[in-house]
C-alpha positions in Angstrom: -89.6 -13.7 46.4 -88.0 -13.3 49.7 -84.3 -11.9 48.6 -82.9 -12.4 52.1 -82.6 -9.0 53.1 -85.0 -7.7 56.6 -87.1 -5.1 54.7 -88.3 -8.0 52.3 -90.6 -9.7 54.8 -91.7 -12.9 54.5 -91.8 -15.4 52.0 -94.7 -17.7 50.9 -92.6 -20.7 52.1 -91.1 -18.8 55.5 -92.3 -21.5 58.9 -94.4 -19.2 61.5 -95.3 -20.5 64.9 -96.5 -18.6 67.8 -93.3 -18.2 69.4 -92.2 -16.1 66.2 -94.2 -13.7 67.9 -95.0 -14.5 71.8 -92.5 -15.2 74.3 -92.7 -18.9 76.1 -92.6 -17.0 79.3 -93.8 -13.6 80.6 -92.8 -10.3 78.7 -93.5 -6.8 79.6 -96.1 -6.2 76.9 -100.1 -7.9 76.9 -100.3 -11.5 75.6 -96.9 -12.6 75.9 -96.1 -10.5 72.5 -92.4 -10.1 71.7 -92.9 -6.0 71.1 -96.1 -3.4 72.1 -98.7 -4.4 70.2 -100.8 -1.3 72.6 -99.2 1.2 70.7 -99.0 2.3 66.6 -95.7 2.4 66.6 -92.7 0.4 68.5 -89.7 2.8 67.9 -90.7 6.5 67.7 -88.4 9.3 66.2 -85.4 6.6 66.3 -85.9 5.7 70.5 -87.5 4.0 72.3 -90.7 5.5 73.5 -90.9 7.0 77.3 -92.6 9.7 79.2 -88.7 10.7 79.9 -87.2 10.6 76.3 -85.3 13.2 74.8 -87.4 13.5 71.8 -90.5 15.1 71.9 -92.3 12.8 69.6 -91.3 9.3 71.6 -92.3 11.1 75.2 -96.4 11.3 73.9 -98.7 9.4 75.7 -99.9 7.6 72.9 -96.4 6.1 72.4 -95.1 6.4 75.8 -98.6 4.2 77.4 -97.2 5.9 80.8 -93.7 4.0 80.7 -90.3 5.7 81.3 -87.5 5.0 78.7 -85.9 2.3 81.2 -88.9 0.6 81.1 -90.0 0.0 78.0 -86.2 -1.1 77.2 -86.5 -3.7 80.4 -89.7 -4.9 78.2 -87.7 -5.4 75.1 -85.2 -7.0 77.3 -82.6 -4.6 77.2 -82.1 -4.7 73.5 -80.0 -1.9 71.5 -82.4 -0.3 69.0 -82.2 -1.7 65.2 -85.6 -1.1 64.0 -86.3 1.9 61.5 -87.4 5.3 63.1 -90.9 4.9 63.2 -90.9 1.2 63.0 -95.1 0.2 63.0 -95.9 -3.2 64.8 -94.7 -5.9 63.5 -98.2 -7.7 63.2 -98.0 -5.8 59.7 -94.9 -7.8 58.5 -97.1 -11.1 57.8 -100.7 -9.7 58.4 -100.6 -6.6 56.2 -103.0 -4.7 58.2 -102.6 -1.1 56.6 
């Protein structure tokens, strides 16, 4: 049972339509997603992966894909971090993939 809180994930009875995960316009990620579906993980030691960020784990290539810190902000349109430290995609929340 979905207790309201975000780590709960979704219910049985929650409403999912594509724009709970695609934008109705373009995005900076592949397929219109809302977040990087490309990489493992969208929020890497607490920031937002970049070939330019402070941490050495978020500045990898394989979390960076080749974008600065600016841009892969710009793609998330500017919004303040509030996912966990090494928030996975989000695909997982309803698809369970791992």
């Amino acid at each position: 049972m979905n207790d309201g809180s975000k780590a709960a994930g979704p219910a049985t009875s929650d409403r999912v339509m594509c724009l709970s995960c695609h934008r109705a316009h373009a995005t900076g990620w592949p397929h219109m997603t809302r977040w990087n579906n490309d990489g493992e993980l969208i929020a890497v030691d607490g920031v937002w992966p970049g070939t330019d960020s402070p941490s050495s784990v978020a500045s990898q290539a394989k979390y960076a894909q080749g974008r600065t810190v600016t841009e892969t902000t710009v793609a998330y349109n500017g919004a303040t971090m509030h996912y966990a430290s090494y928030q996975r995609s989000l695909c997982n929340k309803c698809h369970a993939k791992d």
